[in-house]
N, C-alpha and C positions, 0 to 999 in steps of 0.2 A: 613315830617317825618311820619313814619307806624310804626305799634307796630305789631308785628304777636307773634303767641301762634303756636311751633312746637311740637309734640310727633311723637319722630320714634320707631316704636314698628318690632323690628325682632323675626319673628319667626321660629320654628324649628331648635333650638340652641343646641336642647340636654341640658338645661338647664335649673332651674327654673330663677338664679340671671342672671341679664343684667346688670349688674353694668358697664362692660367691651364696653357693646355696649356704655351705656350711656354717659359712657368716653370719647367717642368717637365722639362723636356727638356734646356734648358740645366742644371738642376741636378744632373741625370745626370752631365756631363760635369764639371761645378766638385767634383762629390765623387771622382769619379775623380782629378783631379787633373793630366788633360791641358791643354795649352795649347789655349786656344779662344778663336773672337773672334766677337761678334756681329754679323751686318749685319742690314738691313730683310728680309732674304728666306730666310736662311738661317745654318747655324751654321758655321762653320767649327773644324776638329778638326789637331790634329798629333801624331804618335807613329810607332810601330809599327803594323805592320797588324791583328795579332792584336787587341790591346789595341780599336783604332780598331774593329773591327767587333763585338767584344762591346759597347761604347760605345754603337755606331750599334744593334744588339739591345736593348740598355737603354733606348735615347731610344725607338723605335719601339713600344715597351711600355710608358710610361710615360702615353701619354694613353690607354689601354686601362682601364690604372690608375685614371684618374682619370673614367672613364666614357663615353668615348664608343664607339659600335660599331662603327666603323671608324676603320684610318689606313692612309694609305698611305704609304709615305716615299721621297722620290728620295735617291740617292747618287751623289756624282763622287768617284773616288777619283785620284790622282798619286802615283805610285811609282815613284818616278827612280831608278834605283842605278846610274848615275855619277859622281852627285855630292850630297853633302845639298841637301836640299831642307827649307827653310825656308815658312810663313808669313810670316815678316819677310824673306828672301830674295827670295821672288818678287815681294812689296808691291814692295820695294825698287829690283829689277830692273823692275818696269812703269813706277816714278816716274821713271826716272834716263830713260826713251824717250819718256815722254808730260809732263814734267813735275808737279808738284807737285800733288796733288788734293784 
């Protein structure tokens, strides 16, 4: 199992709000049917790697789609193979050293 941290960021929208690209992106990932979770900056993703980077190919294509002339998109990927790696694992494992957030 991989966790990656997606932001696709298009620009030259004629716009300040991206709310529409954002939609967009995250819906890539809801049809695919990977665990995902939203924060203020970024998407977070869990599966395989394969999977996770046709995913991240998907989302980074999707506001192209929808018109803008550029994106650029950051990726952080974590691919531990000593032991699963969770989403909810590592939430989990931050909360139990910093307390409850």
């Amino acid at each position: 199992m991989v966790t990656m941290e997606i932001s696709v960021h298009p620009v030259g929208t004629g716009s300040a709000s991206l709310s529409d690209y954002v939609a967009d992106v995250i819906q890539v990932a809801k049809q695919r049917g990977v665990k995902y979770e939203i924060t203020g900056m970024s998407t977070n993703l869990e599966g395989d790697l394969d999977t996770l980077f046709d995913i991240a190919r998907e989302m980074h294509k999707a506001s192209f789609k929808r018109g803008a002339p550029r994106v650029f998109t950051l990726l952080k990927i974590d691919d531990r193979r000593d032991k699963e790696l969770t989403l909810e694992y590592k939430r989990r494992t931050a909360v139990s050293k910093v307390g409850d957030a």
